[in-house]
N, C-alpha and C positions, 0 to 999 in steps of 0.2 A: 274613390271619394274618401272612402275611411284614411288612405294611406295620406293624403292631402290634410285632412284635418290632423291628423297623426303629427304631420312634418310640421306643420302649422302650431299646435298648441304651447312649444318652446316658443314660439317667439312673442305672442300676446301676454306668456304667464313674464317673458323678461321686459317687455314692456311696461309692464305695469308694477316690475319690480323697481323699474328706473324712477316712475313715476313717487312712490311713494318713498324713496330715497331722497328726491328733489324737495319734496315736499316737508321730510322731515328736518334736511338742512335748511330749508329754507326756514321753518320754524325755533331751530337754535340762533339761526343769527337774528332772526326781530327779539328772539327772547333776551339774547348777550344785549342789544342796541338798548332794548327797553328798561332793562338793568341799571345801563350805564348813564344814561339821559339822567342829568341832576332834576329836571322839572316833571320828572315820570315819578320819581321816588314819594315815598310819606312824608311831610313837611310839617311838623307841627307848630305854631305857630309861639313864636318865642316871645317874652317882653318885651315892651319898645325900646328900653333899658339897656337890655341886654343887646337890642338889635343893633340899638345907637354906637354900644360899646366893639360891637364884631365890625359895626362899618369902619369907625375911624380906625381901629386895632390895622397896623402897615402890612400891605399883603405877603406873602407867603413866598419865598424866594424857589421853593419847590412848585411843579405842574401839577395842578386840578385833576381831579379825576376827568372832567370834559373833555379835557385836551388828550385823553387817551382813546377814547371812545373811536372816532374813525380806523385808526390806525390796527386797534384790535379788530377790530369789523371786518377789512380790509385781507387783515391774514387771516383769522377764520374763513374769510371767502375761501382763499387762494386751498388753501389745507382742504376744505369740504370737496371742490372741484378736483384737485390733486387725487383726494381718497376716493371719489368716484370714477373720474377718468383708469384711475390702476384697476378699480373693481369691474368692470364693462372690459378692459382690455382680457383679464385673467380668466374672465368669464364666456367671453367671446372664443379665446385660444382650447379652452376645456371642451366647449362644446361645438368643436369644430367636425365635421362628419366627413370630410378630406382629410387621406390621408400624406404627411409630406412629402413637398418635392426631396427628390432622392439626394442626399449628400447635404442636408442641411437637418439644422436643429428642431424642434415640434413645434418653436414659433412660426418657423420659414424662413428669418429675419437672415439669418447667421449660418454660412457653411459650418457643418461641425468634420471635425476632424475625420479624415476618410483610414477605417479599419483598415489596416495590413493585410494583406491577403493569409490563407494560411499559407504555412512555407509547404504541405505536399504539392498543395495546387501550382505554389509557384516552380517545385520541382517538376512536376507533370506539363509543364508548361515552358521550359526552359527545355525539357528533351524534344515536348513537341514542335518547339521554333527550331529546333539544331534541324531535327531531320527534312522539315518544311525549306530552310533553306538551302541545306546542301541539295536537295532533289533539284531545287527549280536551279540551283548552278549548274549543274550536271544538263539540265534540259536545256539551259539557255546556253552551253558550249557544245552539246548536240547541233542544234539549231544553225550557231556561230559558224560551226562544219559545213554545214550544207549552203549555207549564204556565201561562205567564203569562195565555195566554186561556181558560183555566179555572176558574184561582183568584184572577184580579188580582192589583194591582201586590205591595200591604201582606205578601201571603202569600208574595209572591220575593225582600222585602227580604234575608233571611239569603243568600239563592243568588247571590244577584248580589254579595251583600260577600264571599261564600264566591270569586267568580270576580273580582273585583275582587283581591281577595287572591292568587288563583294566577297573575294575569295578570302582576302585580309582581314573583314569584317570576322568574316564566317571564322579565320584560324585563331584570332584574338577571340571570341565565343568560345572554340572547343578548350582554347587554353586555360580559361578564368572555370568552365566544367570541370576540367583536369585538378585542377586546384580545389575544387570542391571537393571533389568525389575525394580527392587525398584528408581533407580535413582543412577546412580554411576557418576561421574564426566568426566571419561576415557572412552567417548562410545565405540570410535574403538578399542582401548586397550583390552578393557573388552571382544568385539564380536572377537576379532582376539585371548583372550587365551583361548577361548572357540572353536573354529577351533581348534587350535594347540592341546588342550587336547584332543581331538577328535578324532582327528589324529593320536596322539599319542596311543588311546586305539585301533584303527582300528589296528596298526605295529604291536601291540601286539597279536593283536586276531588274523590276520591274518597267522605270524609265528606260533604261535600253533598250529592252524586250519590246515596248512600244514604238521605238522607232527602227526596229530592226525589220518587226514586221510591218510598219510603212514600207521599208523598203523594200522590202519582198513584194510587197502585193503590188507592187509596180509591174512586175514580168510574173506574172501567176504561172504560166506555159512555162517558162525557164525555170523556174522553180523546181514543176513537175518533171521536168526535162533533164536536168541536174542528179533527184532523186532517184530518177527511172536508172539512169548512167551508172549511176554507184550502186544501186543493185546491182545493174549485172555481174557488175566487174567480182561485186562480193559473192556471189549466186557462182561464178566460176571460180573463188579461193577455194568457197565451201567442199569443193567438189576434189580438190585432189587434197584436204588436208587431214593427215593420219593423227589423232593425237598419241602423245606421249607422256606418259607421269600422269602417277596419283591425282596430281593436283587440278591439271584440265581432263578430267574423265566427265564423260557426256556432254564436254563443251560443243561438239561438233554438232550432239543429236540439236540443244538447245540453239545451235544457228541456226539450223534448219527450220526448227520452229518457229524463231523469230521472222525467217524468209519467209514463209508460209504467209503469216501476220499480215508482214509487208504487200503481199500480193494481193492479199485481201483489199487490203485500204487502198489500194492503187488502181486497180480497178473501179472503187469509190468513187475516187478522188475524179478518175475519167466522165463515170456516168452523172458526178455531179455539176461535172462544167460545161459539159454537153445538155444538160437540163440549167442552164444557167442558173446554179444555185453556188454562188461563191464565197460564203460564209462554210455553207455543208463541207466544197471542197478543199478548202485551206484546211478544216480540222481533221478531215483523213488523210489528208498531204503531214500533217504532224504528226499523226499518228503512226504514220508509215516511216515519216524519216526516223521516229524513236525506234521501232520495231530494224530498221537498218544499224541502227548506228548500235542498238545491242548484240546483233550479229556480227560488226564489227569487230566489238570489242573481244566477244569470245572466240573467231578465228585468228584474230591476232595472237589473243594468249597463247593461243595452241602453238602458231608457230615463233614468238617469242619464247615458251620454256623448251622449244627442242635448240632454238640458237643456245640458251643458256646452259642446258644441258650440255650440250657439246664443247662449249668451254668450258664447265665446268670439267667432264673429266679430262681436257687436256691439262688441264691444271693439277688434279690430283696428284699426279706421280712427285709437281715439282714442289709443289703446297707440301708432301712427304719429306722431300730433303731438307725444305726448309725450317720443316718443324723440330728434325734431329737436330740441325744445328743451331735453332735456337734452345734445345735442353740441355745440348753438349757442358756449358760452361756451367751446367746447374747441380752435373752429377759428379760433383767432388765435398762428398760430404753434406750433402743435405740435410736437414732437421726439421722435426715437428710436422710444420703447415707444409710448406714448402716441400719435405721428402712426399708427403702423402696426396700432393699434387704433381708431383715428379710420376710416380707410379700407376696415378690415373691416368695421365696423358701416353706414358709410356704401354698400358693395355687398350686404350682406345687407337692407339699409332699401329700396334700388333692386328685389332681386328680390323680394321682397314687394310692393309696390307694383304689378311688372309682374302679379305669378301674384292677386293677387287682383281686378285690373280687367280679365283677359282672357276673363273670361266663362267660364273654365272652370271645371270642380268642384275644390276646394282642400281641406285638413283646416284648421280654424279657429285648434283647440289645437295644432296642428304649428306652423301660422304666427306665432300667439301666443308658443310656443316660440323660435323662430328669433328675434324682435324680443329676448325680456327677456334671452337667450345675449348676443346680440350688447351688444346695450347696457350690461349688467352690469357690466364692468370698467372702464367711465368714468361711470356715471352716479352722481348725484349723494343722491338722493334726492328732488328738489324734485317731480318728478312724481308723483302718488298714483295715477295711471291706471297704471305699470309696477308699482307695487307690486300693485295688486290681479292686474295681468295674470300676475307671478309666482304670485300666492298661486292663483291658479284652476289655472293648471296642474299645480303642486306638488299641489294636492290631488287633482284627475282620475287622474295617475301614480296617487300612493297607491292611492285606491281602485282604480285596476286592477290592481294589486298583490295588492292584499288578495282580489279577488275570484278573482284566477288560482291561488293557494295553497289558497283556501277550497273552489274546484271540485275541483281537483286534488290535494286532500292526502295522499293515498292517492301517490303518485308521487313528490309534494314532497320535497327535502331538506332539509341542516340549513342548507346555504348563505342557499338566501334570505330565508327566517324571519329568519336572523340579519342582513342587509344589511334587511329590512323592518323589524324591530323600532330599528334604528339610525335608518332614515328618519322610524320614526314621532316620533323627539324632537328633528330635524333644522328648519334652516328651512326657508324656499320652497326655495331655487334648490340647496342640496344635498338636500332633502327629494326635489326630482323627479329630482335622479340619482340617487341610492339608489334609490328607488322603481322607474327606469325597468331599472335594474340589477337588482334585484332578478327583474321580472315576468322578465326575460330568462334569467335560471338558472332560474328555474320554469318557464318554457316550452321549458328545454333536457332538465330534468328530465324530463319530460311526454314529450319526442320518444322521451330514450330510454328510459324505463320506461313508456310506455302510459298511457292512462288508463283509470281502472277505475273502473266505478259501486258 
């Protein structure tokens, strides 16, 4: 009751503010009117003489005060209502007890200009759309995998132009990142087309993804049936694959782990369709084909760096010859820069030589490496054996790249995405730093957020 009269008492005391407002105009204008009336005024009465003499006297080619009287009246109205109308609106807006709609002025009337974000938020927000997007591309050409061995290729053309499309978005994003992080002039510019491509790749993936899984849930059983298949087949690589090199160490344990996963959700996925719950069973059916397709990925790598390995040291010895003869025509008087990179390649040629005839175990693509570093800044091009020996390792890099992201993406930042997505339009010999730069913020990422299946 009290809060009633409380909310109540502004409005009587402004009512009656109104009142004696009206009231008081209303008493200047009879007062202006009563002024101006010639028959209102003190008249005192003049000679007949003199009155005779004013009638006949020719009248006055100027206007009577009479004939001003309305007209004054008139705009004093208009002014009195004008000055009350602004005073009721100003006073109405002050004691407004709602607070404004959002994005407009304290009248309400008028959007007022919408503040700029700050720029960390838009930078916190630009790493967190890069990694939001590439996940769900990753997931939606997971997925792409498993549809395609059920309906063939003809029936995935739209999904794969649909991911061809978001993957473009996504590389135009990591490019305009790249440009920031170097120094671009346009900060918010640059983090806000990095949002919008973002976004842009998500409308994409998203609309595919919806009629991808229409299409799926047409044969729910063939789905499962598909997935079960490519288990096995992976559940038997796992099984005779030894890894080799630094680089895939524990890849084998982490399949296994991932199969484990798989079995889990596959089992699920049976007991859910068999209790006719086909919402429940689609989402362990996903859950399973990711937990496959990252065991996938990391048996593959195993047996992709032992192919590379094996080309790479049959290359060694000839990558060797080719490197003498491209310093050959360098060691006739050398100077400065050039002598003192003459002599670096020439001790990096010697320990290679000693480390692969000493009979001990070596890394191939490391050695490979060490040779095309060294030689790089004098050679020629005449050798086609360094060219290839770059392009084999630039590409190994990559792909371990690609696979350390792909396992770990779940941990992954925006960093190396964005140094990956650069390597990938990179040539050989910045291609494999990029690349090798990259796995290395992803494998720092990894230490310190965990990984998570």
């Amino acid at each position: 009751m009290t809060s009633s009269l409380i909310r109540g008492r502004p409005r009587r005391s402004r009512s009656h503010i109104s009142v004696r407002v009206a009231h008081a105009l209303l008493g200047v204008v009879a007062g202006v009117v009563w002024l101006m009336l010639p028959w209102m005024t003190i008249n005192d009465d003049a000679p007949v003489a003199a009155a005779r003499v004013s009638a006949a006297a020719p009248e006055s080619d100027g206007s009577s005060a009479a004939d001003l009287v309305l007209p004054v009246a008139a705009l004093a109205v208009v002014v009195a209502l004008a000055a009350y109308g602004s005073l009721r609106r100003i006073r109405r807006t002050r004691g407004r007890t709602t607070p404004p709609a959002p994005g407009t002025t304290h009248v309400g009337a008028y959007a007022s200009p919408a503040a700029p974000p700050p720029l960390a938020d838009l930078d916190d927000r630009s790493r967190t759309a890069l990694v939001e997007a590439d996940n769900h591309l990753r997931a939606f050409r997971d997925e792409l995998s498993f549809a395609g061995a059920e309906s063939g290729p003809d029936a995935m053309a739209p999904f794969v132009r649909a991911a061809e499309a978001a993957e473009a978005e996504l590389a135009a994003a990591c490019a305009i990142r790249r440009r920031y992080d170097e120094g671009v002039p346009e900060e918010a510019a640059a983090l806000a087309g990095v949002v919008g491509r973002c976004e842009e790749a998500e409308r994409r993936l998203t609309a595919g993804e919806a009629d991808l899984r229409g299409l799926r849930e047409r044969d729910p059983a063939g789905a499962l049936a598909a997935a079960e298949a490519r288990f096995r087949e992976l559940t038997a690589r796992t099984g005779g694959t030894v890894p080799v090199g630094d680089s895939v160490t524990g890849y084998v344990e982490l399949a296994k782990d991932s199969l484990v996963s798989a079995t889990v959700h596959l089992n699920q996925t049976h007991q859910a369709t068999a209790a006719e719950r086909p919402d429940e069973a689609a989402l362990h059916l996903r859950a399973a084909e990711t937990a496959i397709s990252r065991a996938d990925v990391l048996v593959t790598a195993v047996a992709r760096v032992d192919t590379a390995r094996a080309e790479a040291a049959r290359l060694v010895p000839s990558a060797l010859t080719g490197a003498e003869a491209e310093l050959a025509p360098l060691r006739d008087g050398p100077e400065g820069e050039a002598y003192a990179r003459l002599q670096h390649a020439d001790a990096v040629l010697t320990a290679v030589r000693q480390e692969t005839t000493s009979g001990q175990p070596y890394d191939p693509l490391g050695v490979l490496r060490r040779i095309v570093r060294a030689t790089a800044p004098l050679a020629t091009g005449r050798s086609g054996v360094l060219t290839a020996a770059a392009r084999l390792v630039a590409r190994e890099s990559l792909a371990g790249a690609e696979d350390c992201v792909a396992v770990h993406r779940e941990a992954v930042g925006a960093a190396p995405r964005v140094l990956l997505a650069e390597a990938r339009r990179a040539d050989d010999l910045p291609q494999d730093t990029l690349a090798r730069e990259a796995r290395d913020l992803a494998e720092r990422d990894v230490r310190l957020r965990g990984h998570t299946d």
